[in-house]
C-alpha positions as CSV (number, residue, x, y, z in Angstrom):
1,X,5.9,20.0,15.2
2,X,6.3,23.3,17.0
3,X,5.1,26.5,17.0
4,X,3.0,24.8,14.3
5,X,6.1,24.7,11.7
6,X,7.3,21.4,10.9
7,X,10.8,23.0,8.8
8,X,14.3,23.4,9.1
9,X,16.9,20.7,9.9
10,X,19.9,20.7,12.4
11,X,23.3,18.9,12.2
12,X,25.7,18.3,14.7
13,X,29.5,17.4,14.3
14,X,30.7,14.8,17.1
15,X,34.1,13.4,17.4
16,X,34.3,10.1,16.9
17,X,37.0,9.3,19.7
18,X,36.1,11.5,22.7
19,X,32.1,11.6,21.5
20,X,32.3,15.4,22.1
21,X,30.5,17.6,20.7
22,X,32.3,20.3,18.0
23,X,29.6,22.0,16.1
24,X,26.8,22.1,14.4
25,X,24.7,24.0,11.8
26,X,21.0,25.3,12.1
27,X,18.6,25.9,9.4
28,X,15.5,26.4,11.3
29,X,13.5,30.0,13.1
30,X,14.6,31.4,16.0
31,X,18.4,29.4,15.3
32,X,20.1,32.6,17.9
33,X,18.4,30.8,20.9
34,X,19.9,27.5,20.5
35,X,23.2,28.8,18.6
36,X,23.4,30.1,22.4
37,X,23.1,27.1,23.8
38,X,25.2,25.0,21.7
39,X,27.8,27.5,22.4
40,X,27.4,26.7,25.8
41,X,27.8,23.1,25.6
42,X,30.9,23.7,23.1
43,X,32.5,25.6,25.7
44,X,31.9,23.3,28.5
45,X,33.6,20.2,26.8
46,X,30.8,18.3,27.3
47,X,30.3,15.2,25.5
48,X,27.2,13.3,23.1
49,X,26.0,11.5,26.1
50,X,26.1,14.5,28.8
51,X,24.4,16.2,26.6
52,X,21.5,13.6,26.2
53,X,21.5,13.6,30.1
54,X,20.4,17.3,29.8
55,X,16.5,17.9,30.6
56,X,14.8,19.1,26.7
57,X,11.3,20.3,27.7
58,X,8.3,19.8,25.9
59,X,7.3,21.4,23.5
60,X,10.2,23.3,22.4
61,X,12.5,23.9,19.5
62,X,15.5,22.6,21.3
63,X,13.6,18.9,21.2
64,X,14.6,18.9,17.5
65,X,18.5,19.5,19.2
66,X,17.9,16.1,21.2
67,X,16.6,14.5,17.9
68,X,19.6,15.1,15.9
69,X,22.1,14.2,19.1
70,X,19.6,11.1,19.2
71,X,20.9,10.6,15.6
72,X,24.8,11.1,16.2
73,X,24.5,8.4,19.1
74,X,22.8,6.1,16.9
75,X,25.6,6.3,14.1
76,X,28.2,6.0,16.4
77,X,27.3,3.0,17.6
């Protein structure tokens, strides 16, 4: 829970191959601020587990990002 909401979901789009990231959608408040930030990590190429090497600081909305990456990981393995 944060900001005392406990709403929304997030999913994000891997490639199976390369593990990089591709997309994602956002249903949740205050989606501009991490749309930024997944733009970011779109641009940069970066992959499912550089990603998860990335600081998320507590509490924050991006911690529900990490959850869903968490997710991805899981499925692809």
């Amino acid at each position: 829970m944060v900001l005392g909401k406990n709403q929304g979901a997030v999913e994000v789009y891997i490639e199976t191959a390369t593990r990089k990231f591709l997309g994602s959608e956002l249903f949740v408040e205050s989606a501009e601020h991490m749309a930024h930030l997944l733009c970011w990590m779109i641009s940069e190429g970066l992959s499912l587990d550089e990603i998860l090497e990335k600081p998320f600081y507590h509490p924050t909305l991006e911690e529900g990002l990490r959850t869903a990456f968490k997710h991805a990981r899981r499925q692809l393995e």
